[in-house]
Each structure stands twice: as structure tokens, then as C-alpha cells.
N, C-alpha and C positions, 0 to 999 in steps of 0.2 A: 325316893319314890314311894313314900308311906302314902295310903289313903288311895293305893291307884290299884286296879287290877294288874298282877301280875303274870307275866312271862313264863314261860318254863324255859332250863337255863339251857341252853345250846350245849353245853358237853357233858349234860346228864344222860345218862346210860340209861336204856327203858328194856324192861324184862321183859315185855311179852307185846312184841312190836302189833300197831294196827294195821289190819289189813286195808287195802286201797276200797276195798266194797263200801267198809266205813264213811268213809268221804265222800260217797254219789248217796244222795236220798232217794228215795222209793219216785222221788216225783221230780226228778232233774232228768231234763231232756237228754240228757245224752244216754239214758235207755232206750229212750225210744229208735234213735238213731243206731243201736246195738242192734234192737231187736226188726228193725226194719231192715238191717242190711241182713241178719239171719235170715230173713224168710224170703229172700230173694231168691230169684235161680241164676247166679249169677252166670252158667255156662250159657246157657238159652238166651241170655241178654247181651251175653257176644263179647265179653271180658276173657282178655289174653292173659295165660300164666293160670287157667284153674289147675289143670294137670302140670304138674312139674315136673323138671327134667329128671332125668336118669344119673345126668352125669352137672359136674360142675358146683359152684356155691348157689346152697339152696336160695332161692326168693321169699318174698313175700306176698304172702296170699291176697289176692287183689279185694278181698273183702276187709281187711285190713287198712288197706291205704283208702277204699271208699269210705270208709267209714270216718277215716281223719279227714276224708277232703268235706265228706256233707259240715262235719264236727264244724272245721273251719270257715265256710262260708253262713252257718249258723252264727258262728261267734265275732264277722267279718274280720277274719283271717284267710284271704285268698292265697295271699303269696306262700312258694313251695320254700322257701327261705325262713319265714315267720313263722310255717308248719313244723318246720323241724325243730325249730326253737321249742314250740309249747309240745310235742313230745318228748324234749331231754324237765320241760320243769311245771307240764299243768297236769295237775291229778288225775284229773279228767280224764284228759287226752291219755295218760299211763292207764289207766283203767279201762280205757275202752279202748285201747290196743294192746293189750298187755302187757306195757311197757315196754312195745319195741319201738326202735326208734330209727327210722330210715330216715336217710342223707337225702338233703332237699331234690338231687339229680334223681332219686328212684319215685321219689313224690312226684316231681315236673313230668317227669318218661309217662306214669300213668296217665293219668289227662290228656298227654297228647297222643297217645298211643289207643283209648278208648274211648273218644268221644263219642261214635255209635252209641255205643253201650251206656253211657252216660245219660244218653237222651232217652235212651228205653227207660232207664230207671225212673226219671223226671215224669215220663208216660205212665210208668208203673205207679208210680203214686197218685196220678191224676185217677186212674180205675181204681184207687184203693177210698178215693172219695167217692166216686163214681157208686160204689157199693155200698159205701156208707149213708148214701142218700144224700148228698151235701148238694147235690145240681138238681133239686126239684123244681124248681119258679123255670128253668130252661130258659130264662136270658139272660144275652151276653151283651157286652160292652166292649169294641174292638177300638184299637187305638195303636197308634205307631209313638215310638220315641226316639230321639237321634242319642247314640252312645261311643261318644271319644275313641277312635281307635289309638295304638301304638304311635302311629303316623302323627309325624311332626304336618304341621301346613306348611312349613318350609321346604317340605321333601312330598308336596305334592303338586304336580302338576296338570291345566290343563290347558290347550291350544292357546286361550288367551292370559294365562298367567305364565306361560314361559317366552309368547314373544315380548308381553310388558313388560320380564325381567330381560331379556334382551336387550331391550329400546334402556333399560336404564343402565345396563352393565356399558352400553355402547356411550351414551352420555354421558357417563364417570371417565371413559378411557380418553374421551376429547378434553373433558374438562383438565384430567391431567397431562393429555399435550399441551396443551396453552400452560398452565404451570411450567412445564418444561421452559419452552420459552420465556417467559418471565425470570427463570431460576437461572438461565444462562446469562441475563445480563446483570447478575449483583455481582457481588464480592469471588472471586476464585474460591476461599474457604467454605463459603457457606453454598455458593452453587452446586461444586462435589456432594455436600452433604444430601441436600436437597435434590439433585439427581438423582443422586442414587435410590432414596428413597418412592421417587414417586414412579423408577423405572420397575421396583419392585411391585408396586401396585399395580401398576399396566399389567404387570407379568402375571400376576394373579389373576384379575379380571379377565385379560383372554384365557385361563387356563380354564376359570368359569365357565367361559364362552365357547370353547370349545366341549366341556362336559355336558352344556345345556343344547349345541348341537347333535349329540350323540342321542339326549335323551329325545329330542324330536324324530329323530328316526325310529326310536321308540315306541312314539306317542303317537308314530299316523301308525303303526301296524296293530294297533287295538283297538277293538270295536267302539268304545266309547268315546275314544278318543280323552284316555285321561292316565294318569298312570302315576302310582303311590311309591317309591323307593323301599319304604321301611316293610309296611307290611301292604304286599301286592295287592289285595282284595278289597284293602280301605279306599273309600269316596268322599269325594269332599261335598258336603251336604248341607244347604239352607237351612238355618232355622232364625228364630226372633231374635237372636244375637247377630255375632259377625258370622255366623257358621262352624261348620266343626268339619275336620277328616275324620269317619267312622262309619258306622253301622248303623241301618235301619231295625229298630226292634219291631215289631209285630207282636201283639198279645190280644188273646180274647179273654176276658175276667167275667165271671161268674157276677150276678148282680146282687145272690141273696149273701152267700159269705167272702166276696173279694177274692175268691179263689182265683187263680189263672189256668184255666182248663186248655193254652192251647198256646204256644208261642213260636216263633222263627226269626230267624236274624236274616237279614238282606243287604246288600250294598246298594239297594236301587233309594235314592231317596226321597220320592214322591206315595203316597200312600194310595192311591187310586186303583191298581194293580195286583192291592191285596184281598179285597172283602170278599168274594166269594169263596180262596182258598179256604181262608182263615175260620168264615162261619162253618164252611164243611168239616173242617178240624174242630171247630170246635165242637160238631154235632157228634161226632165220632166217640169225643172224648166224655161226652156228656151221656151216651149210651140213651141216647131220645129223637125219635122221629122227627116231631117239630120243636123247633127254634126259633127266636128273636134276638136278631143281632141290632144293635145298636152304634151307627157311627159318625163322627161330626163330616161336616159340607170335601172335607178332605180325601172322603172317600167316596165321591158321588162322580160315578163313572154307572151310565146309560151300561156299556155291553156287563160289568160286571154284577149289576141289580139285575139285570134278566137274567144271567147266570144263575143267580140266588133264586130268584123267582122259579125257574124252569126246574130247581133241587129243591121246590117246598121249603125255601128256607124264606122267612118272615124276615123285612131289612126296613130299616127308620132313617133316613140319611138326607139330612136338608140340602134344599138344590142350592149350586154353586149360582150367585147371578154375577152374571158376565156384560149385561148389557150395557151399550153404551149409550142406546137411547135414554135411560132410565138416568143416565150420570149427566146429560145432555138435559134435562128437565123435560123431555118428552113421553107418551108413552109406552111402558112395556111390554114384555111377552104379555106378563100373565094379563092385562088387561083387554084380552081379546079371549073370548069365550068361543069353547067349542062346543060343536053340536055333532055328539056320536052319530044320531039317526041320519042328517043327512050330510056329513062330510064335509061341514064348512065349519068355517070362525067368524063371528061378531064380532064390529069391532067397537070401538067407543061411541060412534057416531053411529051407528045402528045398522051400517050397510052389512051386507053379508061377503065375508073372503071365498070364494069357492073355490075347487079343487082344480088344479093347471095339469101338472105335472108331475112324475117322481124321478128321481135320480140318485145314482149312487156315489158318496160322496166322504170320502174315508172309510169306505165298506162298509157304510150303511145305507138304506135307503130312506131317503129324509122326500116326502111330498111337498110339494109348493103351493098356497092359499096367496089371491089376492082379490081383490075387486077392483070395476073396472071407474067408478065413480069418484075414485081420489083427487083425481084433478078439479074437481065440480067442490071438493069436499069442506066446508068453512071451518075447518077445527086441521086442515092438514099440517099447519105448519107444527101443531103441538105435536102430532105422530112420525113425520119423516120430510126431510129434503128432497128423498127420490120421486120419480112420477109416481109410483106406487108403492105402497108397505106391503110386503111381501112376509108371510107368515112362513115357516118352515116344521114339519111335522113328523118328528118319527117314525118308522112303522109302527114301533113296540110301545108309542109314547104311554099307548091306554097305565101300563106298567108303573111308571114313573110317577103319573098322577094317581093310581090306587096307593102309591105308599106313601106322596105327599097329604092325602086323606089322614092315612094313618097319623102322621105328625099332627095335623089339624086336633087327630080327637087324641090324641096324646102331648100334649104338648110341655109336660114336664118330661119326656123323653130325654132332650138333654141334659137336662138337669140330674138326669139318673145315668146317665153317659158320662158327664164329669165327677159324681164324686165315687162311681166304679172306677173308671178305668184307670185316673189320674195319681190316685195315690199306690200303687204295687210300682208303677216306676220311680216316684218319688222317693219310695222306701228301697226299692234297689239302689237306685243311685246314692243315697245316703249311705248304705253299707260300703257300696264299692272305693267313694270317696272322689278325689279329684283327678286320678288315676284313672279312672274304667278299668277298660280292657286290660287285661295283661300278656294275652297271648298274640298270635297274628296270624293272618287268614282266615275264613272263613267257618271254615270243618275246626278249626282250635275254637276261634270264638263263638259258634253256638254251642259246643262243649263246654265253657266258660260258661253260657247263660244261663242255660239248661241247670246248671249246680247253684246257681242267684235261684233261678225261679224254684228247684226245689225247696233251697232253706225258707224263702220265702212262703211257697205253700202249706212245709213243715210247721213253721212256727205259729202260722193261722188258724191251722186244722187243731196242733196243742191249745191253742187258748179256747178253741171253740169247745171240743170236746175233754178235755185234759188229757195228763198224760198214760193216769191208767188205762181211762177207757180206750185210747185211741193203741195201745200195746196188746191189752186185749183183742179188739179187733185183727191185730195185723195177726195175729197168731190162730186165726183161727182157720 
């Protein structure tokens, strides 16, 4: 080993041991995580076990174990198993808990036992930027992502995935009647053999079948009409793939430093039923009267842009087009122009649509525009089959087209909507791995997220600001 850097030898005796302080430098994050969980108040944030008992083996103080869970999900070590590993051999970790070392079950209990609290803290850090000045530009970028729950899709059900296993567990059990018969006319030796086997598979299949009748009785007494085995509150949820069983994420991300100033998890998994929460969370969190939320065509729902509108909150969301004249090569909505002043619509051909009717029609009120000249009209076959094209008009439409305006004169909007929102899920997802979730239900997994989203905002807010400055701040 000449010429190489050496070793010091494993059973030398050292006089005057290092202490662990040695090993963390003035600028390794897991200060900052030390000194952030110091300045909390963790009683007022609703963490069980501040005051200890009287009697019994003493605990561990829940600043303690917060501290190895933020440590953890910084270093993507979620699991309470892995936790306890790097507190019996990562300096770190011995350093910044003192070298105690709890058994993954007292690691696991906290998490589930203060997910409230968990979230406050997540919130706690969103006003600790919030103070720092870090939300000044005041837009946001909202955006949903689909996240793997526990749930197998084999242990999820819904009306038409359990009568289609039905129809096949029932077509398996005919196909080995017929076997049967077959099996009975060979050889004595080999038909025994062969009996017996294919009777044991019947036997199984109906026992199937009778488990998948149990769970249909199940599945009419729930609203959705769907129902998860492993973890009750997962859905099974569309996306660009084949789909996933899990959770809808929800995030509003900051546009100037990718912060995420405002998150929720859902089992719903259409996104249209989020924006107006989501922007008022995130207005709250931003500590600023007006806002600009930004969201792709997946979030354009008419009642919840007047939501936004009637709260001052500013929304950019291109219309969903639905039309089938438009797929059919005739023409569209948008090519019928309205006229505020007197309550009608132009249409291509230059007649005017005038005002019929209104009606109330999904609890809305939608007015009816037509004119009476369609039949007379030399272009009609380009606009409709019917005797007349028929316009249809919101009350609130004026709304909808003041913020398609907006997109008009903004029109890199989305482009500033994809490369905010798209990458904090990317980089969670990347942490968490092909796993996600780890916990199940609802109230566990946005305690779960809530601790992604902080290390994730933790480790943004260190590069921006480093880690002195940002330790300084928390301390003052």
C-alpha cells in the first residue's frame, strides 16, 4: 500500500476522542433543521407527548423525533425502518438527536399520531418565507399530480371492474367443467389426477366469487360507488398511463423561487374542483391581497373562475374546447361574435343571433341566441344540420372572456405555468422513488406530504439564501 493515502488503524487507541460537533460544519443543513425545529412552538402546533408523564418509562421529546423525520425526508429516507438504521450509524443523525436512538415503532406512532401538527409546521415554514420576502412577484402556478397510493389495483374495485372479474372468474369455472368432462374419458390413472386438480380450482374460483360478492355489497353502500381493500381512502385515477390507485396532489408554486406556498392531497381525481380553494390558500399563505393564479385547460370550470373572480383573485386558464361542430369541419362557438350593447351574436354570415330565452340548466342560467334566417342561409351547411344554430350564453360569460383576454395578452402564461409547477412534483417524486406513499388513508398521507413538501421548500429556501443566513433569520 506504499504511495497511497493511509488509513488510521481500526484498534488504535485515541487519547482525546472527537466530539460529534467536529463532524457537522458551520454550513451542513442539518443546522438548519436543528435550529428550525428550536424555534418552534411545538405545544401551540398541537404535538402530543410536550409534557411528560408523571409516571412510567420516560419518552422522547417529539422535537426530537421531528427533527430526524424533516433530517429524513431531506436525505430521502422516509421509511421509520431506514430511520432507525441511520440513527444507530449517521453522524449526523447522532448529532442532531443526541444520539438517541428510537425503535422504528416510536418513529412510525409519531407521524401517525401528529399529522395536524405536521401540517402546521409545513405552514410554519411557508410564513417563515412569507417574512422573508420570498412571495413578492405574487404569482402562483397551480397544478394537480396523481401519487401511487399503498393500494394494489388488484385490491381495487369499481362496479365495472368487479362485474368484468366476475364474467371472467365465471368463464374460467365453465371452461374447467368441460375439462372435466374431457378428463373423465382418458385413462383411469391420469383422469383421478386430473380431476382432482381442476376440482380444486373450481373450488378456488367460487370462493373468489363468493369474496367478490361480499365486496359488492360493499360497493353499492358507498357513495362513489368504488372501494380500495388495502388503504380505504385510495382511488383509482386516470392519467397518461394505464392509471394509478392513489391520490390527487394539489399544489400552488410560487413563480419567482419554485416555492410551494400551499398544498392538499384529495382522492377526487379530476382537477376542476380545486382552483378557487387552492388560490385562496394560496393567497393566505403569501400574506398579499392580490394574486395571479395560473392553471392549464384542466382546471377551467365556469362556477369556480367566478369564485376566484368574486375573491379578487386574478386566474389565466385556457377554455377547455368541447365542440363537436368544430371536429365535424364546421363552425365554432368562438366564431360568432357578441355584442355587449345589444344582447345578440353575429354569426359568420353576418345575420344577427338575438336573445329567445334563459333557462336554468345544471344550476346555471345559460340564455339562448338564434336567428330566424338559417334556413334562407347559403353557408348553413358549414354551421349546423339543425333548422337553426342555436348560441348558448352564460350569465357570468362577460367573466370568462375578460380572462381569456388576459391569456391573449399574455400568452407565454403557460409557458410560465409549465416550467413552475412541473418540476417540485418531479423532484418529489424522484425522492419518494417507485414506492410513494407509505402510509394509508387520507389524514396519514397528507402528513406524509406535508413532510416531502417541507424538505422540498427547506432545501430551495438553503440554496437561495444559504445556510447561515436562512438560521439567522429563523432565530430572530
Amino acid at each position: 500500500m506504499k504511495r497511497f493515502i493511509q488509513g488510521e488503524c481500526r484498534t488504535q487507541s485515541v487519547l482525546l476522542p472527537e466530539s460529534l460537533d467536529d463532524y457537522v460544519n458551520e454550513t451542513n443543513p442539518v443546522r438548519v433543521v436543528d435550529v428550525f425545529v428550536d424555534e418552534l412552538d411545538l405545544s401551540k402546533l398541537g404535538f402530543e407527548g410536550i409534557r411528560p408523564a408523571a409516571t412510567g418509562r420516560p419518552a422522547y421529546h417529539p422535537a426530537v423525533l421531528l427533527k430526524l423525520y424533516i433530517y429524513g425526508y431531506l436525505n430521502r429516507v422516509q421509511s421509520s425502518r431506514r430511520l432507525e438504521k441511520e440513527a444507530q450509524r449517521n453522524v449526523e443523525v447522532m448529532w442532531l438527536t443526541g444520539r438517541l436512538m428510537p425503535d422504528f415503532k416510536t418513529i412510525a406512532d409519531f407521524r401517525k399520531d401528529n399529522g395536524k401538527a405536521i401540517r402546521g409546521v409545513c405552514r410554519q415554514f411557508v410564513v417563515l418565507c412569507q417574512q422573508l420576502g420570498l412571495f413578492s412577484e405574487a404569482l402562483v402556478a397551480i397544478d394537480g399530480s396523481k401519487f401511487k397510493a399503498v393500494n394494489n389495483r388488484d385490491r381495487n374495485f369499481t362496479s365495472a371492474k368487479l362485474q368484468r372479474r366476475m364474467e371472467e372468474i365465471e368463464a374460467s369455472i365453465n371452461r374447467y367443467l368441460t375439462d372435466l368432462d374431457t378428463a373423465d374419458r382418458q385413462e383411469p390413472v391420469i383422469a383421478k389426477a386430473k380431476t382432482e386438480r381442476l376440482q380444486d380450482k373450481i373450488a378456488a374460483l367460487k370462493k373468489q366469487m363468493q369474496e367478490l360478492k361480499e365486496i359488492e355489497v360493499q360497493l353499492n353502500e358507498t357513495p362513489d360507488r368504488q372501494i380500495s381493500l388495502t388503504d380505504p381512502d385510495a382511488r383509482s385515477m386516470k392519467t397518461r398511463g394505464t392509471g394509478i390507485v392513489g391520490y390527487n396532489v394539489q399544489t400552488a408554486v410560487d413563480a419567482k423561487h419554485h416555492l410551494i406556498v400551499a398544498h392538499e392531497v384529495t382522492n377526487v381525481g379530476l382537477d376542476h374542483e380545486h382552483l378557487s380553494s387552492m388560490a385562496q390558500q394560496a393567497r393566505v399563505a403569501m400574506g398579499t391581497d392580490e394574486i395571479t393564479a395560473i392553471a392549464d385547460r384542466g382546471y377551467f370550470k365556469g362556477e369556480e373562475i367566478l369564485a376566484c373572480h368574486e375573491a379578487g383573485i386574478t386566474v389565466i386558464v385556457p377554455k377547455t374546447t368541447t365542440s363537436g361542430a368544430k371536429f365535424d369541419g364546421r363552425f365554432d362557438r368562438a366564431d360568432f361574435i357578441y355584442d355587449a350593447q345589444k344582447n345578440e351574436y353575429r354569426c359568420p354570415a353576418g345575420q344577427h343571433l338575438i336573445w329567445r330565452f334563459a333557462s336554468l340548466q345544471d344550476g346555471l342560467v345559460q340564455h339562448r341566441y338564434w336567428s330566424s334566417h338559417c334556413q334562407q342561409c347559403a353557408i348553413k351547411e358549414k354551421c349546423t344540420p339543425s333548422k337553426q344554430r342555436r348560441v348558448a350564453r352564460w350569465e357570468h360569460e362577460d367573466v370568462l372572456e375578460s380572462m381569456q383576454t388576459r391569456l391573449d395578452l399574455k400568452p407565454d402564461s403557460m409557458r410560465i405555468r409549465r416550467q413552475t409547477v412541473e418540476h417540485p412534483f418531479g423532484t418529489i417524486k424522484l425522492w419518494m422513488g417507485s414506492a410513494h406513499f407509505l402510509t394509508t388513508t387520507l389524514k396519514k398521507v397528507s402528513a406524509e406530504m406535508s413532510l416531502h413538501v417541507l424538505a422540498y421548500n427547506l432545501k430551495r429556501v438553503i440554496k437561495i439564501l444559504g445556510t447561515g443566513t436562512l438560521m439567522e433569520a429563523m432565530r430572530v
